[in-house]
Steps between C-alpha positions, in 0.01 A plus 500: 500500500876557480676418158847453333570712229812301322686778228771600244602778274697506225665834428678729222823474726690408825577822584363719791398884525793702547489896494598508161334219362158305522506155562369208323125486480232205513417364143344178652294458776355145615345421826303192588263533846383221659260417773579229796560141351712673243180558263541742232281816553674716224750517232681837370687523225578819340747644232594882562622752292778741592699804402848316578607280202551122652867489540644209311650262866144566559367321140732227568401423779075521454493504109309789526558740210378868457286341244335262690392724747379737293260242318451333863410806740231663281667821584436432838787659743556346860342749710183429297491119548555577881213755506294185292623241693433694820846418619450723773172389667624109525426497898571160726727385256870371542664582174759235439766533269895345404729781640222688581738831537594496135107476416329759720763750415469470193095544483533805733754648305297468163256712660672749687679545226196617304325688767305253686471408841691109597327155557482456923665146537444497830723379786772216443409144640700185554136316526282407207119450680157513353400648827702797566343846447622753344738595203859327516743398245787204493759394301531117428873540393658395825264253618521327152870490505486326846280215393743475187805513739653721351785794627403738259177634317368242191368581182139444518486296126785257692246451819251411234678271323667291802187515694210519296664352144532744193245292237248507784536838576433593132191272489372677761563827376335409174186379671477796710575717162171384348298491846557863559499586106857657561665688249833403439751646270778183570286204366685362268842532765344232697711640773281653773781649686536867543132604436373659757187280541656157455710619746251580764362108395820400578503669806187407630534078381812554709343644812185209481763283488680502790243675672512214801862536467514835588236500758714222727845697382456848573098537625360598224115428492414479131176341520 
């Protein structure tokens, strides 16, 4: 049976590997897999620890403080969640993400980094379908955009908000918070927004959606 995996990071920075620097590494790593009908097989949610202090345009942007992952991750570093997780062995899976370049480099980097071997995303598709085989990945950016009419690439919070509605969004997220017994280090913020799992609910609300949308639009076969 072929699944979705929907996913975010959150990282210590923006920056990539250069050959005199690292780049920013995966402090957050959410994923939520679900089966055909959109049924939710599997949540992931898991704070990492890292050598790299969490550069402060990073903090503002995910609240996540040096602190907070170091009570959060259990001393738990990135390439250990993977190996947990078994990031590597997900197999007839389309891993779905919001610029899915930013996220996959950013995972494979963590581990190279360290000395491990990279995630296999598979092959880029423009078609989400239940019944392909095989490993693929896709990036809902662009076809998002297009249902929003927009030019240029949207925030995901403001697709949320305009299409979904920001106080239902965060009722949501709070239900699925106590469903899945997340851990969540912004309650109290009663924002939602830049966390990598909230984001991968938004992500995947916004994909059921306009699921029939995007099947007569562009040929997608979501369900």
């Amino acid at each position: 049976m072929h699944k979705f995996l929907f996913f975010d990071t959150e990282t210590t920075s923006l920056l990539n590997a250069s050959k005199h620097k690292p780049g920013g590494e995966v402090i957050q790593f959410a994923a939520i897999l679900v089966e055909p009908g959109f049924k939710v097989k599997r949540v992931i949610n898991r704070y990492c620890s890292s050598t790299q202090l969490i550069d402060p345009n990073a903090e503002k942007v995910h609240g996540l403080s040096d602190k907070k992952i170091s009570a959060l991750s259990g001393g738990n570093f990135f390439e250990t969640v993977a190996e947990k997780e078994r990031l590597r062995s997900f197999d007839n899976v389309t891993w779905i993400a919001y610029n899915l370049a930013f996220d996959t480099k950013k995972i494979n980097q963590t581990l190279t980094q360290n000395g491990y071997e990279p995630v296999n995303f598979g092959q880029t598709t423009q078609k989400l379908d239940f019944s392909a085989k095989g490993v693929f990945k896709y990036d809902a950016i662009d076809p998002l955009r297009v249902i929003h009419r927009s030019n240029y690439r949207v925030k995901l919070q403001d697709l949320v908000k305009h299409h979904i509605g920001a106080d239902v969004f965060k009722s949501v997220c709070r239900k699925f918070r106590v469903q899945h017994n997340i851990i969540d280090p912004l309650i109290g913020k009663e924002d939602y927004f830049h966390n990598a799992l909230f984001d991968t609910l938004a992500l995947l609300l916004l994909v059921y959606k306009f699921r029939n949308h995007l099947q007569k639009s562009t040929g997608l076969n979501l369900i």
